[in-house]
C-alpha positions in Angstrom: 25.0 95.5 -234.9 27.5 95.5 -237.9 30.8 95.2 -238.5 31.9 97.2 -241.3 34.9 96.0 -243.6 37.2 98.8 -245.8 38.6 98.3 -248.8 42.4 97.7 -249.9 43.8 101.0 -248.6 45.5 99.9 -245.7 44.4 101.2 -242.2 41.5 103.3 -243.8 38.8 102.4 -241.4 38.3 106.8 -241.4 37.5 106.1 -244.9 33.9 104.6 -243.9 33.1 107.2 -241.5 30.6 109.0 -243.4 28.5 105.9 -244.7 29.2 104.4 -240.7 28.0 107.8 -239.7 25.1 107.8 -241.7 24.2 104.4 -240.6 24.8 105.0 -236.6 21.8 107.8 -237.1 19.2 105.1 -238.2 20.4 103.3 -235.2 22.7 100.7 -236.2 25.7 99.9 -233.8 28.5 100.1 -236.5 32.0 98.9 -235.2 34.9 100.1 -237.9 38.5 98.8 -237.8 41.5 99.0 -239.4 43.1 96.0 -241.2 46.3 95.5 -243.7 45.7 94.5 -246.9 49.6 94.3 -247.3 50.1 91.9 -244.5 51.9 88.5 -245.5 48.9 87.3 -245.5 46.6 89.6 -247.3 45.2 90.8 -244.1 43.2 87.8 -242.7 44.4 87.6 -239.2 43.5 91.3 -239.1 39.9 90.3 -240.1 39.2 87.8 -238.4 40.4 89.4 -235.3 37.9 92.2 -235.8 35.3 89.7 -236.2 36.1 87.6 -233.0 36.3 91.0 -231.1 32.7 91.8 -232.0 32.1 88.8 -231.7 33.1 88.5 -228.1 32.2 91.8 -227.5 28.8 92.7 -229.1 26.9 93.1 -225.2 29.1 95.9 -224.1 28.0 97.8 -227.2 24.2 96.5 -227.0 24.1 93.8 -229.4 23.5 90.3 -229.9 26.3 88.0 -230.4 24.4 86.0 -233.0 23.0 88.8 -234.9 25.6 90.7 -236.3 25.3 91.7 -240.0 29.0 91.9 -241.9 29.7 94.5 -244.4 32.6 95.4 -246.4 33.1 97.9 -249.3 35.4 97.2 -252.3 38.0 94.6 -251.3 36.7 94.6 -247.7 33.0 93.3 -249.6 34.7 90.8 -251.1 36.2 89.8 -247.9 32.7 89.9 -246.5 30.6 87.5 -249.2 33.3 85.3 -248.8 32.7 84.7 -245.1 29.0 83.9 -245.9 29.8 81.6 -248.9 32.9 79.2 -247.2 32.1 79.8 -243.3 34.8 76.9 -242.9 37.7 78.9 -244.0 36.7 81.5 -241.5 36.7 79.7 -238.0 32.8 77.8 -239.1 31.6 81.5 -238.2 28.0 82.6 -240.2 27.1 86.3 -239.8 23.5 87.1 -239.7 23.7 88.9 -242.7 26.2 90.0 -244.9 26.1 93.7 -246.8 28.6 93.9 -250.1 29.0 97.5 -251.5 31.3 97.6 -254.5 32.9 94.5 -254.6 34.2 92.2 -257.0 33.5 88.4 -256.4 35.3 86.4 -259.0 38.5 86.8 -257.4 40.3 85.7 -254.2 39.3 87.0 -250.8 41.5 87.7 -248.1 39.4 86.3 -245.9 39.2 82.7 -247.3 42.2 82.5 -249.5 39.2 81.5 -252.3 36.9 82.6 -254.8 33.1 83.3 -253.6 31.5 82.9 -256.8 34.0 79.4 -257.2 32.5 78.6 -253.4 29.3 79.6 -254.2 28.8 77.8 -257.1 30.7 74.2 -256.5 30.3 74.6 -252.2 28.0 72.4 -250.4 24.4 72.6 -251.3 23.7 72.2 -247.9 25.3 75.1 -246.2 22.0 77.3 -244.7 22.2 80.4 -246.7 21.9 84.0 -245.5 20.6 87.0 -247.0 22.4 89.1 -248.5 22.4 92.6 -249.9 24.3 94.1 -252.4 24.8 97.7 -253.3 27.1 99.1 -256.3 27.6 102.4 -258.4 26.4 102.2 -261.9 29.3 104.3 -262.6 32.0 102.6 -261.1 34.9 102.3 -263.1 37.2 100.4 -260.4 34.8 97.6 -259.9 32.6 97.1 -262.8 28.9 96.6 -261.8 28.8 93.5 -263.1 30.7 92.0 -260.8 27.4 92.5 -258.4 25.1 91.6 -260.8 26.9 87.9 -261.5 27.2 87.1 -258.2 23.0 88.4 -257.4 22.5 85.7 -260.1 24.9 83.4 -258.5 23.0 83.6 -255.3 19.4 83.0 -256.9 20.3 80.4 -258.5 21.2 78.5 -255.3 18.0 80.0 -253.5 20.1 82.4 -251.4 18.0 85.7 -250.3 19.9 88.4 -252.3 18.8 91.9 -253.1 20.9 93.8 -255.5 20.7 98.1 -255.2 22.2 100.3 -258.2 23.0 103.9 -257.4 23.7 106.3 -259.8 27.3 107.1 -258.4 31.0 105.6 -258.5 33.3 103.6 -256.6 33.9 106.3 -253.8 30.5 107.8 -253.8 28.6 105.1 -253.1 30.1 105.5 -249.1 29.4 109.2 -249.5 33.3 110.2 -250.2 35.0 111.1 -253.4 38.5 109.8 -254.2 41.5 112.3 -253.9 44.5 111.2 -256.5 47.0 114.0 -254.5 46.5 112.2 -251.2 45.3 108.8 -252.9 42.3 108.0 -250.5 38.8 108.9 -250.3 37.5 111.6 -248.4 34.0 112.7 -247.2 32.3 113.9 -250.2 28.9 116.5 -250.3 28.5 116.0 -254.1 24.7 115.4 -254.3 25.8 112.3 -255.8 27.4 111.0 -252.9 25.3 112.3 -250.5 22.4 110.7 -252.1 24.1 107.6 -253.1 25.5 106.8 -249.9 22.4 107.5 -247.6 20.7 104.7 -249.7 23.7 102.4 -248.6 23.5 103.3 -244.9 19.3 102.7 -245.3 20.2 99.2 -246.5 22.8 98.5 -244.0 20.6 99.3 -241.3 17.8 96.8 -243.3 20.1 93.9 -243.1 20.8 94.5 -239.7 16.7 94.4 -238.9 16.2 98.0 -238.6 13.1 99.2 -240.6 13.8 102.6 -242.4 11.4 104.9 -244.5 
């Protein structure tokens, strides 16, 4: 089961449908919601709601409680690392596995109200690590690549499981949409780009949440 984490747009949880979509057909159980980045503050009761939801609720959809893998794209992956890296800012809660696609991980997360790479790198040594995968455009020009590839190095260096995937697409393609500056959002994209890019992120969602894929 996953719970899956959109970006700063606020109440964009159709945003994800394609890569959620995409994911639900390799058999994942992928529970979506909507959260407020522009809530006083910065949309952290709205997260962790979702998460105590699922949660609570992970039987009636067929999953296990204590296997549920957290994702997040953009802000929303952020949001998600963060969880992993300072569990005690987020109700002592450790996801099984945490997914980040397109995030940035040297600023402040709505989740924790701190830095991951700051948590990562000065937290407690002995806080059990969990894996985590990362996936990011190599032609992103909202969140610089980068940003993935200091925090994969982050992670090995304290002996966390990491696994770092670059696709050659952007910010929006790499959840199979394209972004629309007349109706500023993202919408479901079939550039082969896209398309291509984005199955690759659903296959590695549905990885970290222990389903084996071709």
């Amino acid at each position: 089961m996953a719970l899956l984490w959109h970006g700063r747009g606020p109440d964009e949880r159709d945003v994800l449908a394609p890569v959620a979509r995409a994911a639900a057909k390799l058999g994942v159980v992928v529970l979506v919601p909507d959260w407020r980045s522009d809530a006083a503050d910065g949309g952290r009761t709205h997260l962790r709601e979702s998460a105590d939801y699922v949660r609570h609720n992970a039987a009636d959809f067929g999953g296990d409680p204590e296997r549920i893998t957290l994702v997040g794209w953009s802000l929303g992956g952020k949001a998600a690392v963060a969880v992993a890296v300072n569990t005690a800012a987020f109700g002592n809660w450790r996801p099984h596995a945490v997914v980040g696609i397109a995030g940035a991980y040297h600023s402040v997360a709505p989740t924790t109200g701190t830095v991951p790479l700051d948590d990562l790198r000065l937290g407690d040594s002995m806080v059990p690590p969990v894996p985590v995968w990362l996936v990011h455009g190599l032609a992103d020009d909202v969140v610089d690549v980068e940003r993935s590839r200091e925090l994969a190095t982050a992670l090995e260096k304290r002996n966390w499981p990491v696994s770092l995937t670059e696709v050659a697409t952007d910010h929006a393609g790499v959840i199979m949409t394209a972004f629309d500056p007349g109706r500023d959002r993202c919408l479901p994209s079939a550039a082969g780009h896209a398309v291509e890019a984005g199955a690759r992120t659903a296959g590695i969602l549905a990885r970290a949440a222990g389903i084996t894929t071709r």
